[in-house]
mmCIF file of the C-alpha atoms, coordinates in Angstrom:
data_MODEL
# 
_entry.id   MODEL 
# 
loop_
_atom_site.group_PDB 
_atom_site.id 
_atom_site.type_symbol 
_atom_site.label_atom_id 
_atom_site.label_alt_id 
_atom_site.label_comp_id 
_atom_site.label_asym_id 
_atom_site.label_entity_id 
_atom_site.label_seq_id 
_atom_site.pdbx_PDB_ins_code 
_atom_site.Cartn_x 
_atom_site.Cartn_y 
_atom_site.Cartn_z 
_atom_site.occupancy 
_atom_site.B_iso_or_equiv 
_atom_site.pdbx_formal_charge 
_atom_site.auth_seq_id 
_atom_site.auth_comp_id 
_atom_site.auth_asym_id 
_atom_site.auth_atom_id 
_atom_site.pdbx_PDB_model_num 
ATOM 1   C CA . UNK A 1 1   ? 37.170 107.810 92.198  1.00 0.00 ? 1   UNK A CA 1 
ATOM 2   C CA . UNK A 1 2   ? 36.868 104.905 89.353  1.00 0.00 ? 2   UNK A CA 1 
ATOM 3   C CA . UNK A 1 3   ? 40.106 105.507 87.635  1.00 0.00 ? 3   UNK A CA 1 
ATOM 4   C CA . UNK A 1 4   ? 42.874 107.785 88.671  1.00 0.00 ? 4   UNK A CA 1 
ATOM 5   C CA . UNK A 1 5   ? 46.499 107.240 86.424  1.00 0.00 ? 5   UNK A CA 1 
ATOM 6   C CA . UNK A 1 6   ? 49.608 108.623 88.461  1.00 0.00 ? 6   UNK A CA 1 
ATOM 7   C CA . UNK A 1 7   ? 52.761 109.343 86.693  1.00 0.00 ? 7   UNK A CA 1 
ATOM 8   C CA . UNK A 1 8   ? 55.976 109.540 89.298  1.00 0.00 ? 8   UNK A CA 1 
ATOM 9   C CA . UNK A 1 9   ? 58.019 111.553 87.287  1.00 0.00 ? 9   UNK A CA 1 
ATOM 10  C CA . UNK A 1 10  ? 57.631 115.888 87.468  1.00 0.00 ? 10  UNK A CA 1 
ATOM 11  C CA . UNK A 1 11  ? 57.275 117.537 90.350  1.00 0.00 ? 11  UNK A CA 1 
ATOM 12  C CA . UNK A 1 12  ? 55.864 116.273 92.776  1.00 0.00 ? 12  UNK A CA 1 
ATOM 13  C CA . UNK A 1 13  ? 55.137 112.594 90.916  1.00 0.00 ? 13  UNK A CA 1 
ATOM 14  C CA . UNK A 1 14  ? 56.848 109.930 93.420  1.00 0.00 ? 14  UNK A CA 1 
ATOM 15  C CA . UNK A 1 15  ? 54.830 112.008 96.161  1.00 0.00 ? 15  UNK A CA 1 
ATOM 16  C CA . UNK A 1 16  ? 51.764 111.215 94.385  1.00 0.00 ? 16  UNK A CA 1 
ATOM 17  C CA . UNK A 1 17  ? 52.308 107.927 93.626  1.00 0.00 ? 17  UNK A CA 1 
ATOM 18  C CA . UNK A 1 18  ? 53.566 107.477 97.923  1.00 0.00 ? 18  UNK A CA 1 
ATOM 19  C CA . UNK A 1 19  ? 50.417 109.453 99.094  1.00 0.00 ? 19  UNK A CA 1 
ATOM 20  C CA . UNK A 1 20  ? 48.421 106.998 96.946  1.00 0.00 ? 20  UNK A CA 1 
ATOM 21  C CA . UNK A 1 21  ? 49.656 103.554 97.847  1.00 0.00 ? 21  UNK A CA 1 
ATOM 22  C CA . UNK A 1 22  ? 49.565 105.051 101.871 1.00 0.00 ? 22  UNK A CA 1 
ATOM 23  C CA . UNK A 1 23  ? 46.145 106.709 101.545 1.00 0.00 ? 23  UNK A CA 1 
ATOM 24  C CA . UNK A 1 24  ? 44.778 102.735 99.654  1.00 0.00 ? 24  UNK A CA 1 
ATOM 25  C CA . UNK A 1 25  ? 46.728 100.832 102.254 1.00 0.00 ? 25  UNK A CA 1 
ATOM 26  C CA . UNK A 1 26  ? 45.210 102.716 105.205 1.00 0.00 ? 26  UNK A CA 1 
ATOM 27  C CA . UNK A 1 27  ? 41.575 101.805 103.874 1.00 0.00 ? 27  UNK A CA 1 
ATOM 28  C CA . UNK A 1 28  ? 42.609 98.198  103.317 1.00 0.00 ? 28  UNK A CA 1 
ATOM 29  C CA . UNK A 1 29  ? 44.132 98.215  107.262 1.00 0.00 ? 29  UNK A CA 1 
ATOM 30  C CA . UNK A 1 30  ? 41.016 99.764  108.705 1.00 0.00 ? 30  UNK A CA 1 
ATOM 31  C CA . UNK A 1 31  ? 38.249 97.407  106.410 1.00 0.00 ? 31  UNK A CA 1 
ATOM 32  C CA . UNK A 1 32  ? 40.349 94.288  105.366 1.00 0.00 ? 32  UNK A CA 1 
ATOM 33  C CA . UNK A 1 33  ? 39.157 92.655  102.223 1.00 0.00 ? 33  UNK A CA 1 
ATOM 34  C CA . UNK A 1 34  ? 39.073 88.997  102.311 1.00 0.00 ? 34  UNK A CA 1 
ATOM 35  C CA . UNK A 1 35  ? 41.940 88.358  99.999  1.00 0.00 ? 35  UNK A CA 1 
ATOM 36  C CA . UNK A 1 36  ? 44.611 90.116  98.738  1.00 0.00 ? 36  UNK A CA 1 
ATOM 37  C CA . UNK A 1 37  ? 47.043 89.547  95.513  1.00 0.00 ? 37  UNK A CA 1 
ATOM 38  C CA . UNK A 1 38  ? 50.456 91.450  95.175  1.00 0.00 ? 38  UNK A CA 1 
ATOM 39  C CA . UNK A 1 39  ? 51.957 90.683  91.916  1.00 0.00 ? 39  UNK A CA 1 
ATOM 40  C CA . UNK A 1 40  ? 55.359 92.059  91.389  1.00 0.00 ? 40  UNK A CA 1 
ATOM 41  C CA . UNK A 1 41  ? 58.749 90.413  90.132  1.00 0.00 ? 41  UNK A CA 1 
ATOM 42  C CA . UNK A 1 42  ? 60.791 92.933  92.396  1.00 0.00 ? 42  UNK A CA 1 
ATOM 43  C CA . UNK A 1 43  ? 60.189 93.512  95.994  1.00 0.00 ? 43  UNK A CA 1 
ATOM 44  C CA . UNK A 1 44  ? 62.401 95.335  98.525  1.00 0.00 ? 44  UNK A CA 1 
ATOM 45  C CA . UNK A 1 45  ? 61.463 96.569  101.711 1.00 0.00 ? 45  UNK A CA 1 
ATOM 46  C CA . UNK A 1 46  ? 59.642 100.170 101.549 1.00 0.00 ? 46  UNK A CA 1 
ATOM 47  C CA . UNK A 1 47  ? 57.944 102.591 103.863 1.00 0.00 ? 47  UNK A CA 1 
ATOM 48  C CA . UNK A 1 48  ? 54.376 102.895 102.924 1.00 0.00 ? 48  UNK A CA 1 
ATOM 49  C CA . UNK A 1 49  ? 52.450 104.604 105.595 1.00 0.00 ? 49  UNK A CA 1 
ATOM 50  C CA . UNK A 1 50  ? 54.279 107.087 107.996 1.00 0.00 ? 50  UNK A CA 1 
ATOM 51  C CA . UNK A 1 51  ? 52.881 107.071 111.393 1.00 0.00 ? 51  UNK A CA 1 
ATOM 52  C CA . UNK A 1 52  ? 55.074 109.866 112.991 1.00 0.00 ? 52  UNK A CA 1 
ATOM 53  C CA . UNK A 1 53  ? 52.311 111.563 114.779 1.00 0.00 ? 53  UNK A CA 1 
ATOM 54  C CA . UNK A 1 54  ? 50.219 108.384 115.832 1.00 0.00 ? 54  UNK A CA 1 
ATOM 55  C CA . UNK A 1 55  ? 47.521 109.225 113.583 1.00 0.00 ? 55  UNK A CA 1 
ATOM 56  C CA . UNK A 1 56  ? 46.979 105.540 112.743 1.00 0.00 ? 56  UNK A CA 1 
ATOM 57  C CA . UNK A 1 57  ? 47.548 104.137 116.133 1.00 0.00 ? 57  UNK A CA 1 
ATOM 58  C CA . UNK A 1 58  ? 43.888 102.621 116.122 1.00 0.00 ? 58  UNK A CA 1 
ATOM 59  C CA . UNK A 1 59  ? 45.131 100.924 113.139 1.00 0.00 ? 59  UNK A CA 1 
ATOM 60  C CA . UNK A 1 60  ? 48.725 99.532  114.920 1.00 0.00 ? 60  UNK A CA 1 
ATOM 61  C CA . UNK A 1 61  ? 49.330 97.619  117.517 1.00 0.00 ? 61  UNK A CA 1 
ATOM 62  C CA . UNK A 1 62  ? 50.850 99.412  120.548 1.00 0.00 ? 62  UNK A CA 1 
ATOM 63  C CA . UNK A 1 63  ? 54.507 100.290 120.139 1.00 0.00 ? 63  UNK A CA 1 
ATOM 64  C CA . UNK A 1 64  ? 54.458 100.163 116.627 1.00 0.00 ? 64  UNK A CA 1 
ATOM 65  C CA . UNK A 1 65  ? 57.071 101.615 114.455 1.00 0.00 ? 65  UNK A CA 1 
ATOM 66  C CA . UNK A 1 66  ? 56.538 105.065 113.150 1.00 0.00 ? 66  UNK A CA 1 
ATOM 67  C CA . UNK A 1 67  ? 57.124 103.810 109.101 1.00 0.00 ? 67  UNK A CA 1 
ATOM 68  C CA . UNK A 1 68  ? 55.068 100.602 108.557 1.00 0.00 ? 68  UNK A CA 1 
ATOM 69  C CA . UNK A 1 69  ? 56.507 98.754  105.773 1.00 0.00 ? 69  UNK A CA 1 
ATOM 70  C CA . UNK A 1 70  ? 55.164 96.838  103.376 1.00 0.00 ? 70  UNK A CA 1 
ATOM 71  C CA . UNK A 1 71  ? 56.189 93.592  104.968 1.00 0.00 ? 71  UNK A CA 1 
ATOM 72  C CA . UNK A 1 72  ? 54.342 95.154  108.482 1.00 0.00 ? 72  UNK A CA 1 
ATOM 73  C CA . UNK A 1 73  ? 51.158 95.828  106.304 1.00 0.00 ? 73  UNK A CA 1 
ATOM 74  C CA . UNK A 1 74  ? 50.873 92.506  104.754 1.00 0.00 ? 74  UNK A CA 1 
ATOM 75  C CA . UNK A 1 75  ? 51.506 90.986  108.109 1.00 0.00 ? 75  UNK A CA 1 
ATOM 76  C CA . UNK A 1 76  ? 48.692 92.839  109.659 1.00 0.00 ? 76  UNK A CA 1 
ATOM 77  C CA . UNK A 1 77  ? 46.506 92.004  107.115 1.00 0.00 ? 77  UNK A CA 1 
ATOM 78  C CA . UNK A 1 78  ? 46.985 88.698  107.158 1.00 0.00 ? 78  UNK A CA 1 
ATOM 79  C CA . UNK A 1 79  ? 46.567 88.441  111.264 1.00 0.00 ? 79  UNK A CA 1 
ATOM 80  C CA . UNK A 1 80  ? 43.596 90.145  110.368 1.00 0.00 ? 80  UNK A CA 1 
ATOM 81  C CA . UNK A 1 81  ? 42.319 87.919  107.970 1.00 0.00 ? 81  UNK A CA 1 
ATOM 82  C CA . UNK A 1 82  ? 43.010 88.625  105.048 1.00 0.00 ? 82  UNK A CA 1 
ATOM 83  C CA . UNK A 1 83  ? 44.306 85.838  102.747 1.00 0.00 ? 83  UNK A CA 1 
ATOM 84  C CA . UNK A 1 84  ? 47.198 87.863  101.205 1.00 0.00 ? 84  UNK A CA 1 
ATOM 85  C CA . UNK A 1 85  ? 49.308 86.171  98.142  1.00 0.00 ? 85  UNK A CA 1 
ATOM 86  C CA . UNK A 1 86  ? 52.317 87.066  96.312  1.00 0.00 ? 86  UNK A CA 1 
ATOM 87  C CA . UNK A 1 87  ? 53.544 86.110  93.166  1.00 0.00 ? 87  UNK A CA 1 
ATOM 88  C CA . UNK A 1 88  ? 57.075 86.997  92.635  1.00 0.00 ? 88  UNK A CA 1 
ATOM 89  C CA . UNK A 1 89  ? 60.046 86.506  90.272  1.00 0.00 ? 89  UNK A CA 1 
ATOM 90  C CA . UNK A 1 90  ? 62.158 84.452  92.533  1.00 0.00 ? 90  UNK A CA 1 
ATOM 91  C CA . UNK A 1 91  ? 65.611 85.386  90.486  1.00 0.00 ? 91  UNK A CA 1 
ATOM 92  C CA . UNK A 1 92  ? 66.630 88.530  92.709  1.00 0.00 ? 92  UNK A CA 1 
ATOM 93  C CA . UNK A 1 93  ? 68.228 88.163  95.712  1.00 0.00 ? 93  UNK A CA 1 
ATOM 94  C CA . UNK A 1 94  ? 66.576 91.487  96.997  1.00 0.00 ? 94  UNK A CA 1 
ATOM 95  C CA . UNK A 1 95  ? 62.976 89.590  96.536  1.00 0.00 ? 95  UNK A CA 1 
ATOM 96  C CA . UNK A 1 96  ? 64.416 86.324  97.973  1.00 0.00 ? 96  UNK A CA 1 
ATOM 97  C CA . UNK A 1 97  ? 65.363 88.454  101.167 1.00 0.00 ? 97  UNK A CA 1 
ATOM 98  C CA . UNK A 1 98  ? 61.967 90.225  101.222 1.00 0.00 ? 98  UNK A CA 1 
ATOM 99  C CA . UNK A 1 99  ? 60.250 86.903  101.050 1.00 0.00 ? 99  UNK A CA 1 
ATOM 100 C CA . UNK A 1 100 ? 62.182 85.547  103.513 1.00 0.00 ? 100 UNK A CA 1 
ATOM 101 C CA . UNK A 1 101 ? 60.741 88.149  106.018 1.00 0.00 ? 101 UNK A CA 1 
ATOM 102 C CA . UNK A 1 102 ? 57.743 86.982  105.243 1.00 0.00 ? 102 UNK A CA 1 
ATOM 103 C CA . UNK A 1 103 ? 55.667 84.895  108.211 1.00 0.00 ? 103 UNK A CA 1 
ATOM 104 C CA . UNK A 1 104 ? 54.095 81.263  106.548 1.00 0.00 ? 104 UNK A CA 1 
ATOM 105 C CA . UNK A 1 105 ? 50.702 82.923  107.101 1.00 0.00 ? 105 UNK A CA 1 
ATOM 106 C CA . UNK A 1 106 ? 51.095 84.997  103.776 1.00 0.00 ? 106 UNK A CA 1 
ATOM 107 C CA . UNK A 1 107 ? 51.168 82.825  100.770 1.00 0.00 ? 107 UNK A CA 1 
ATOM 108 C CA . UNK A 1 108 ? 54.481 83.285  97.937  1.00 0.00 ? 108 UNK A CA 1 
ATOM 109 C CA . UNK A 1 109 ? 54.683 82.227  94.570  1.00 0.00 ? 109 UNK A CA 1 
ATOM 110 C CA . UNK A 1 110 ? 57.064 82.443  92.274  1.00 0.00 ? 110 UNK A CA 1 
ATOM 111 C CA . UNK A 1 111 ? 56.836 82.668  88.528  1.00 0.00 ? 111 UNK A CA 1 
ATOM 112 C CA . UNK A 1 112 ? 60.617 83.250  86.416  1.00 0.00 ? 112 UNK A CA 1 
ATOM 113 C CA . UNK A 1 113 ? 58.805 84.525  83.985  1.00 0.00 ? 113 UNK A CA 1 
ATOM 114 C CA . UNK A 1 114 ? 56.874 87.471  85.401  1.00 0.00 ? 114 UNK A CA 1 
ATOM 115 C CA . UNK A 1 115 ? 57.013 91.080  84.757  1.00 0.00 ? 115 UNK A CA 1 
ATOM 116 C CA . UNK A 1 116 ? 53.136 91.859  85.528  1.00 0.00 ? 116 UNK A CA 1 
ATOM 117 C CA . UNK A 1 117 ? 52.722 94.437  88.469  1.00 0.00 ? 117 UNK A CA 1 
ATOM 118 C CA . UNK A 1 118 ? 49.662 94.826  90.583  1.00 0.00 ? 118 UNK A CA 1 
ATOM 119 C CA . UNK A 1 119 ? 48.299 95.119  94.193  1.00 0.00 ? 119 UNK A CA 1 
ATOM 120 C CA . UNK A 1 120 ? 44.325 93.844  94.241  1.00 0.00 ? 120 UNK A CA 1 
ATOM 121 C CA . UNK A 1 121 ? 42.187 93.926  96.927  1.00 0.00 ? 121 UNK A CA 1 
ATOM 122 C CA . UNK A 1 122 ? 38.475 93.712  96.918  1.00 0.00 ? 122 UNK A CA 1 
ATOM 123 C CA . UNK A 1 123 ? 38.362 97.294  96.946  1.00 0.00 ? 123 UNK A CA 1 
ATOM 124 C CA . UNK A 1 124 ? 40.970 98.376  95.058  1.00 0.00 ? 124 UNK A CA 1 
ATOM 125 C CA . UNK A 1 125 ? 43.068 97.322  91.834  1.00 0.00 ? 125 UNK A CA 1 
ATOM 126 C CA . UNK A 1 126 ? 46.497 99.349  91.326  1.00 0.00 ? 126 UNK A CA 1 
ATOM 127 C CA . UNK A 1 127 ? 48.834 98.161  88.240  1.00 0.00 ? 127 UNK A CA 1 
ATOM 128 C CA . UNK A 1 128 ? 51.387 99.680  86.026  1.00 0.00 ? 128 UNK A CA 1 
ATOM 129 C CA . UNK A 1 129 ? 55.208 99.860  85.667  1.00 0.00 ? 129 UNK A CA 1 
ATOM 130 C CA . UNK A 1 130 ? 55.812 100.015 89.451  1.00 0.00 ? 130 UNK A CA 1 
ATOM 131 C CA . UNK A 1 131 ? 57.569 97.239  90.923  1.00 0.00 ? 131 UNK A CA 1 
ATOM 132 C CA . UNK A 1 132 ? 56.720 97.397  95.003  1.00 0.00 ? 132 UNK A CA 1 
ATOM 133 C CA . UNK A 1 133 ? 60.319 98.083  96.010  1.00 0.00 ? 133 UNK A CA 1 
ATOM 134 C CA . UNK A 1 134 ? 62.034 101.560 97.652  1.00 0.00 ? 134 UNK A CA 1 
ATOM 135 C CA . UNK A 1 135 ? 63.289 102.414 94.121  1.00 0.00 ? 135 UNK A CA 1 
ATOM 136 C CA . UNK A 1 136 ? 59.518 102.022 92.096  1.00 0.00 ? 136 UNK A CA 1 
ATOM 137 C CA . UNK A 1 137 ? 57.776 103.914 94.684  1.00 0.00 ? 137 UNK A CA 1 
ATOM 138 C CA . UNK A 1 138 ? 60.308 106.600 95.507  1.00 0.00 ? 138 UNK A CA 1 
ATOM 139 C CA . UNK A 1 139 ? 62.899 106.664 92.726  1.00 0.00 ? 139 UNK A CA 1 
ATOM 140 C CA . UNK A 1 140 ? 61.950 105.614 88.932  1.00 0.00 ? 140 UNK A CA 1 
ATOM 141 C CA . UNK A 1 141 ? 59.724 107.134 86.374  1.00 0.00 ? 141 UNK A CA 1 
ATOM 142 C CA . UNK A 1 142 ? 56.341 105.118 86.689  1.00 0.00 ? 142 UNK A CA 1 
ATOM 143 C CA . UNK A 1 143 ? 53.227 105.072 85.507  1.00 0.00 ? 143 UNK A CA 1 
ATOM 144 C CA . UNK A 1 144 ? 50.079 103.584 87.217  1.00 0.00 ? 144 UNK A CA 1 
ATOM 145 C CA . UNK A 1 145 ? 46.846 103.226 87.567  1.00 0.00 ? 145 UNK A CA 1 
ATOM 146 C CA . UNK A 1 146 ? 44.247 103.170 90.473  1.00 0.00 ? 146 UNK A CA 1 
ATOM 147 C CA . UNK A 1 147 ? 40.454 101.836 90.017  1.00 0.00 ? 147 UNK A CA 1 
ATOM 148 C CA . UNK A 1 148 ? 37.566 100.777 92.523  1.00 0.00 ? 148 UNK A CA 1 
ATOM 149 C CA . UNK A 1 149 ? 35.315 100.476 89.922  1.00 0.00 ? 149 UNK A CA 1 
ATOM 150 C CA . UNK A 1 150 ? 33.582 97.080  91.060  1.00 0.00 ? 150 UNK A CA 1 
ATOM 151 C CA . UNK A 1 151 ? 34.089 95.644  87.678  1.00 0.00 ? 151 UNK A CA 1 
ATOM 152 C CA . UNK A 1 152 ? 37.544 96.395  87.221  1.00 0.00 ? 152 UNK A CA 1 
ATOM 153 C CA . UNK A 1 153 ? 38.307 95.094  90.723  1.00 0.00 ? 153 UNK A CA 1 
ATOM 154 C CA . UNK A 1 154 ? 35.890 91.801  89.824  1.00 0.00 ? 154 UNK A CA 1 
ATOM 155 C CA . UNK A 1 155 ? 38.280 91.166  87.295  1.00 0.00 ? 155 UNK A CA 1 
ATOM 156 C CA . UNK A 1 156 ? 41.239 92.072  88.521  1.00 0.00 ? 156 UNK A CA 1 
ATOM 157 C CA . UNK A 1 157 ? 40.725 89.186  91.528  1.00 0.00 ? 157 UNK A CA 1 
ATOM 158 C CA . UNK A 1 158 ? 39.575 86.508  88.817  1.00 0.00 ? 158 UNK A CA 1 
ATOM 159 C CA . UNK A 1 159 ? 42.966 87.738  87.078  1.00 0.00 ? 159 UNK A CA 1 
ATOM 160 C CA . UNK A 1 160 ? 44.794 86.977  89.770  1.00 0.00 ? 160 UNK A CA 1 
ATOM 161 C CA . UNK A 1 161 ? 43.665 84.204  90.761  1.00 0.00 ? 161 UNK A CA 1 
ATOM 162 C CA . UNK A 1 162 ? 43.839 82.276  87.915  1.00 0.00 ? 162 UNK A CA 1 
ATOM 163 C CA . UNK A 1 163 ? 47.557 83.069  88.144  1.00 0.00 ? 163 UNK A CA 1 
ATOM 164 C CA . UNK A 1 164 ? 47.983 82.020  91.455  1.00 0.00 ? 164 UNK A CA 1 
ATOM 165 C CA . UNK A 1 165 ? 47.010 78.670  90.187  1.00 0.00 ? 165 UNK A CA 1 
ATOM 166 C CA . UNK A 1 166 ? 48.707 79.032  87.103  1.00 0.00 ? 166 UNK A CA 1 
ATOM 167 C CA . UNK A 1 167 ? 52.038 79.844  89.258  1.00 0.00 ? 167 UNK A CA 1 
ATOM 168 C CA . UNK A 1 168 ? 52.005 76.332  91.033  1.00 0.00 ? 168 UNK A CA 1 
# 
C-alpha cells in the first residue's frame, strides 16, 4: 500500500476515512514506533477504534472501554513507549480541553500559526485537510492521504521534527 488518497465526502467517504485511521492505529498499538508526531490545529475528542466485540482486547488493558479515543490511544502509546508529540493551535478552547486530558508523558506544542495536519509514525504518514476532531473524521468533506512508503515516512519524521523544534 504506498499511497492510498481518501476523500470523506460520497457515499460511504467518512467510513473510509474512520476504517482507515482505526485499521493504522491498530498496527501502531500492536508494533509501537518509537516516536510519534500529531500535527493538527483542532483537536476534539473522537472514537477511533471500536472495540464492541473485544476483538482488540490483547491490545487493551482489561476493562477497557468499548470506543478507544484518541486521547486513550496516545496514552497507550506513550505507556508503551512511544515518544508521542503534538503540535497544536492553542487558540480553541475545544483543543485547550483536549490537551488538558492529556497525561505530562505526551509532549504538546503549540504554534498560533498552524494549519498543517498530519499523524506520523515510523510506519505510517497520513496528512490532508482533516483536522483530528469528531467533526474531520466523521462530519466534513476531507481529503487525505495515507503512505508507508519508507521515504515518504523518512521525511515526514524529519518534517516534523524540525517543527517540533521550530514550535518552542
Amino acid at each position: 500500500m504506498p499511497h492510498r488518497n481518501i476523500k470523506s465526502w460520497g457515499k460511504g467517504g467518512s467510513m473510509q476515512l474512520a476504517d482507515c485511521l482505526s485499521s493504522v492505529l491498530v498496527l501502531e498499538l500492536w508494533h509501537p514506533s518509537p516516536e510519534l508526531y500529531l500535527i493538527s490545529p483542532w483537536l476534539s475528542e473522537v472514537s477511533l477504534i471500536s472495540n464492541r466485540l473485544g476483538q482488540f482486547r490483547s491490545l487493551v488493558p482489561d476493562g477497557w472501554k468499548y470506543e478507544l479515543r484518541l486521547t486513550d490511544i496516545l496514552i497507550m502509546l506513550a505507556e508503551r513507549g512511544t515518544l508521542v508529540r503534538v503540535i497544536y493551535n492553542p487558540h480553541h478552547q475545544q483543543t485547550q480541553d483536549f490537551i488538558a486530558k492529556l497525561p505530562t508523558t505526551i509532549e504538546c506544542r503549540g504554534v498560533e500559526t498552524l494549519h498543517e495536519k498530519g499523524l506520523i509514525s515510523h510506519h505510517f504518514y497520513i496528512h490532508g485537510s482533516m483536522n483530528f476532531t469528531y467533526s474531520g473524521v466523521n462530519v466534513n468533506d476531507e481529503k487525505v492521504e495515507l503512505t508507508d512508503e519508507p521515504e515518504d515516512v523518512s521525511f515526514a519524521l524529519v518534517d516534523a521534527r524540525l517543527r517540533w523544534e521550530e514550535a518552542r
